[in-house]
N, C-alpha and C positions, 0 to 999 in steps of 0.2 A: 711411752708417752714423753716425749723429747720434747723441751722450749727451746723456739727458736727464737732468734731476731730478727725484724722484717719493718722495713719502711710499710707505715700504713698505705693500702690504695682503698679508693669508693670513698665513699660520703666520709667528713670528717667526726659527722655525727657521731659515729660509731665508739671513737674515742669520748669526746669531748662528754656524752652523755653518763659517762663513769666519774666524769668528773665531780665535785661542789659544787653545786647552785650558784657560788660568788665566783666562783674559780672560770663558769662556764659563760656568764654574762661579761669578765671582764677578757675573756677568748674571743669572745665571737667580736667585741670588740675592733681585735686588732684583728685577725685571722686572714680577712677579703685580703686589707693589705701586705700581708707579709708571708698568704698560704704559697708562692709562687718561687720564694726561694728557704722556705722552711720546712724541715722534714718531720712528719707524726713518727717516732719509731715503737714499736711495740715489741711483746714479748708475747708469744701464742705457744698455746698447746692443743692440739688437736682444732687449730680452727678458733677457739676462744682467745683473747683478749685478758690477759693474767693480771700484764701491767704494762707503763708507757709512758714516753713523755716527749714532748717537741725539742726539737734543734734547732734552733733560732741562729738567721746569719744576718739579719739585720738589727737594727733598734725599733726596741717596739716604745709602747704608751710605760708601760712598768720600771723600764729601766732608766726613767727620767732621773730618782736620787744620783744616780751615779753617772750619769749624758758624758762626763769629760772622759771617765774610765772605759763605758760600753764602747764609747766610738773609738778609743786607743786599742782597746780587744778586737774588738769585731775586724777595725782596720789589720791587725796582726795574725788575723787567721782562725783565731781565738772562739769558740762556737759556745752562745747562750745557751743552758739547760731550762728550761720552763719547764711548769705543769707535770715534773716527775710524780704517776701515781701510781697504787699497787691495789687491785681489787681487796674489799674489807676481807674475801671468804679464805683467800692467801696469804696476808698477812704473819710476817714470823716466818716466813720460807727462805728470807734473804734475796726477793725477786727482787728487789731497789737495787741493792748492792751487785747483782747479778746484770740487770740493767744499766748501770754504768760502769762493770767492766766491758762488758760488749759493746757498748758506746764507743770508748775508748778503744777498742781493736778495732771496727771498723772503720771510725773515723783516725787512723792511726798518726795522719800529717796533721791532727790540729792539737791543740788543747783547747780546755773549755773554761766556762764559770759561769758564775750562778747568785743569785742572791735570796737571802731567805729572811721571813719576818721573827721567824719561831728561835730565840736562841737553842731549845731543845734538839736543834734538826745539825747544828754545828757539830756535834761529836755522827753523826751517822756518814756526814760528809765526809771529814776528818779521817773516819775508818776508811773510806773509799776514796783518798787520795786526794782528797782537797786542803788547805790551808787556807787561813785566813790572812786576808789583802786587803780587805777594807771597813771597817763599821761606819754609818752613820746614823744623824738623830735626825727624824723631820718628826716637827712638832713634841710630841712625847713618844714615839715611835720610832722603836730602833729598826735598824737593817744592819743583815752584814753580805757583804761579798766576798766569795770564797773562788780560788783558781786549782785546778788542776794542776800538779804537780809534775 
């Protein structure tokens, strides 16, 4: 039973329905616009959908806290992480971490980043080669932006 990596093809659906409720209203949001030069990539085992997350090469609605950083990124080659997720029933297998090592080899000419609301989620980054580059506050609400190392 081998996982592979594999750009998603067919209905975006497929993903996006494994998603959070909040997570999948504020996708389809931007999706139409940005589905054309962004990739679903996944992680399959026998045909199933383990875990996955989008490649974002433009700016979307989310990345508004940080508009001066995203457009410095993006312009330098630099590929957004979104919507990294890992089926509840796998969970503790290390598919996240395993998903963004193969990220990273296949997309081998770029680096990435990412931003996250959960400070919890900074040490998981952390292990898989990100640091931190940026914090902010909107409202009472932090954010941080982590790059690729």
């Amino acid at each position: 039973m081998a996982i592979v990596l594999s750009k998603h093809i067919g209905s975006p659906d497929t993903f996006f329905d494994m998603l959070p409720l909040d997570w999948q209203d504020a996708l389809k949001l931007v999706w139409d616009k940005v589905s054309g030069t962004s990739d679903i990539v996944v992680l399959k085992e026998e045909g199933a959908i383990l875990a996955g997350g989008i490649i974002f090469k433009e700016m979307t609605a989310d990345m508004q806290l940080f508009k001066k950083e995203a457009e410095e990124l993006l312009a330098s080659n630099s590929y957004y992480i979104g919507y990294l997720w890992v089926i509840e029933a796998r969970r503790g297998e290390n598919l996240g971490s395993l998903w963004l090592q193969l990220i990273q080899q296949q997309y081998s000419n770029n680096s990435f980043w990412l931003t996250i609301e959960e400070e919890g989620l900074k040490q998981f980054y952390e292990k898989n080669g990100f640091s931190l580059f940026l914090e902010k506050e909107n409202n009472t609400e932090k954010e941080w932006l982590l790059k690729s190392k």
